[in-house]
N, C-alpha and C positions, 0 to 999 in steps of 0.2 A: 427111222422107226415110224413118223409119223407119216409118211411118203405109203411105206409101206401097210400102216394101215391102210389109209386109203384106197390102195391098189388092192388089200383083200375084199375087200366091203366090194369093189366093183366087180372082182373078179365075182364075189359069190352070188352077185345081181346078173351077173349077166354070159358068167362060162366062156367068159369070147376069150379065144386060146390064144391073142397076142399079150394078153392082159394077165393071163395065167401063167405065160413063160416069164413075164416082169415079175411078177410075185415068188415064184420059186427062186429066181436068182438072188431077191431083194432075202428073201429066208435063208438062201444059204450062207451070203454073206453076215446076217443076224448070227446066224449059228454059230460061223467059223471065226465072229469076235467076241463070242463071249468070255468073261474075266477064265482063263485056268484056276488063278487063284481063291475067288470068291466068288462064283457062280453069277455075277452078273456082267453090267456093261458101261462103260466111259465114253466120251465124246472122239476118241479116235475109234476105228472100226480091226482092231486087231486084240489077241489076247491074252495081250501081255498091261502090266500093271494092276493096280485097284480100279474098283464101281465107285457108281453116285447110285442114289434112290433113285433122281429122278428119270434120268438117261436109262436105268434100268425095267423099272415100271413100261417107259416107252416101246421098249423091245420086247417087252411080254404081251401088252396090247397088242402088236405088230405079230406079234407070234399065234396069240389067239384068233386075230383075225383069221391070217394064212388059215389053219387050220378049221376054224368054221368054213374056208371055204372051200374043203379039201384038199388042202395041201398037206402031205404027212411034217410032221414034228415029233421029234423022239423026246417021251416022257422026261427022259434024265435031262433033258435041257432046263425044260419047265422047272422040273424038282429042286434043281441047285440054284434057278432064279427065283423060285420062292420062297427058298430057305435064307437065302442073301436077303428078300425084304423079310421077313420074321424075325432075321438076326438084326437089324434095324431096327425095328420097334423098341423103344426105348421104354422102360415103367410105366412113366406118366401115358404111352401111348402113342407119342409121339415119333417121328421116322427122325433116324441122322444121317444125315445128307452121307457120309462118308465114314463105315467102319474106319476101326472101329468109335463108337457113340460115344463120344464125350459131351455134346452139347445136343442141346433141345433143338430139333428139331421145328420147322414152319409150317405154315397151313396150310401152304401150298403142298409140303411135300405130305402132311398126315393125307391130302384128299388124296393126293395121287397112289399113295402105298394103299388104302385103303380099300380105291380102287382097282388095283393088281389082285388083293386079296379075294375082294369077291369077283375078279375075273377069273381067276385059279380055280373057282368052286372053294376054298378053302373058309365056309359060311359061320364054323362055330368053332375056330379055333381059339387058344388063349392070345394072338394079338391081335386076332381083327374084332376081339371083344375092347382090349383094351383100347386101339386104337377107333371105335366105334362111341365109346364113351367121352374118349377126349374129344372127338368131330361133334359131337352135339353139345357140351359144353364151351365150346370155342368158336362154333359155328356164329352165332349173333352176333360177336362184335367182329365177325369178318365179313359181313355183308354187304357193310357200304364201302364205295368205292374212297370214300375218306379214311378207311380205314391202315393199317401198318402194312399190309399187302397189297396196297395201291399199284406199287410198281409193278409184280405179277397178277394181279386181281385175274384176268381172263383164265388166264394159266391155270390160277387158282381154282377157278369154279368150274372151269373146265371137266376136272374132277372130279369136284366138290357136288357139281349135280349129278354127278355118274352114281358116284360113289351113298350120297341121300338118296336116289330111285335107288338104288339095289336094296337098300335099307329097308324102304318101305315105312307103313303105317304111318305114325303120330312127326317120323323125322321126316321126312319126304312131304310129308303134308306143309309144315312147317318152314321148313327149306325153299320149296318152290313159289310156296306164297310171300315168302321176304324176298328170295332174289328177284321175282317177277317185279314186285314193287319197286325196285331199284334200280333194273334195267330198263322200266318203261319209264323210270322217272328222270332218267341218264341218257335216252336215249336223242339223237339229233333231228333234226327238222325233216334232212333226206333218208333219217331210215339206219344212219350207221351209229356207230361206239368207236370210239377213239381212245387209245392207251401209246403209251411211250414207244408201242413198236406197229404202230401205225391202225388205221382204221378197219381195212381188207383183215386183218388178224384179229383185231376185239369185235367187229361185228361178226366173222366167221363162231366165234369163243361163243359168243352171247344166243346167236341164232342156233347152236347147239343145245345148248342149257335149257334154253325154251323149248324145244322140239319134243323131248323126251318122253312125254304125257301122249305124242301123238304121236310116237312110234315112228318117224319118220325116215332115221335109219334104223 
């Protein structure tokens, strides 16, 4: 999924037709494993068994991309991958990792569901209110890298900036002025961020997060 995002963003930058035939193949396989059962997707690429939130999220960013960059995608994919994260949404707001929702869901996964949500266009539905209210409530005590999401922290914010700029106003303002503080204050002597799964992944994470204000992708 995240491969293939990539591969759209470059396809859409630059139309080079080796890069466009990777991407259609990289989409048809998306397509051809998503859940039968519950309209999303799992960590093998076929579609058989249940979804995660977060593996599915992944494949609809990947899915949006291709198609911003021209590549067709049929509605009914979309539709039954955004009904799989709405059916996730739990009360409080929160995403559960795996229908059906027994337990509260992480911060990792609200930024990530949240972010699908307003990747879908789906701006004023009833979970991406709900889940909009819980990210701003929750959001401060997950900023610092001391915090219970330490282990996926980049993961986390990943999102979690996506998800604040789509937002806008007073959260976005908010959000980018704690994480900025936190990342420059984290940051190493050569320039990089360091987490559990190496440095080339948290500074790629964090150099994202910062970009957003300057449009850089």
């Amino acid at each position: 999924g995240f491969a293939a995002l990539l591969l759209g963003q470059a396809y859409g930058m630059t139309q080079r037709a080796d890069i466009g035939e990777k991407v259609r193949a990289a989409t048809t396989l998306i397509l051809r494993a998503q859940k039968r059962t519950d309209g999303g997707w799992r960590y093998e690429p076929t579609p058989d068994r249940a979804s995660d939130i977060s593996v599915t999220v992944c494949q609809i960013m990947a899915l949006r991309s291709a198609r911003d960059a021209g590549i067709k995608v049929p509605k009914t994919a979309i539709d039954r991958a955004i009904r799989y994260v709405k059916q996730s949404c739990m009360p409080d707001g929160s995403f559960a990792y795996m229908l059906p929702g027994i337990s509260r869901g992480s911060y990792a996964l609200l930024a990530a569901g949240l972010t699908s949500l307003y990747g879908a266009g789906e701006y004023d539905c009833p979970e991406l209110r709900r889940a909009l209210a819980h990210f701003q409530d929750t959001t401060p005590q997950n900023v610092s890298m001391r915090s219970s999401i330490s282990h996926y922290y980049f993961y986390a914010h990943y999102y979690a900036a996506q998800a604040a700029y789509h937002a806008g106003g007073e959260c976005w303002t908010q959000y980018y002025r704690a994480i900025t503080r936190e990342l420059l204050d984290t940051q190493a002597a050569d320039g990089s961020w360091d987490s559990p799964f190496g440095n080339t992944f948290a500074t790629a994470m964090a150099c994202l997060a910062l970009q957003l204000p300057y449009q850089y992708l």
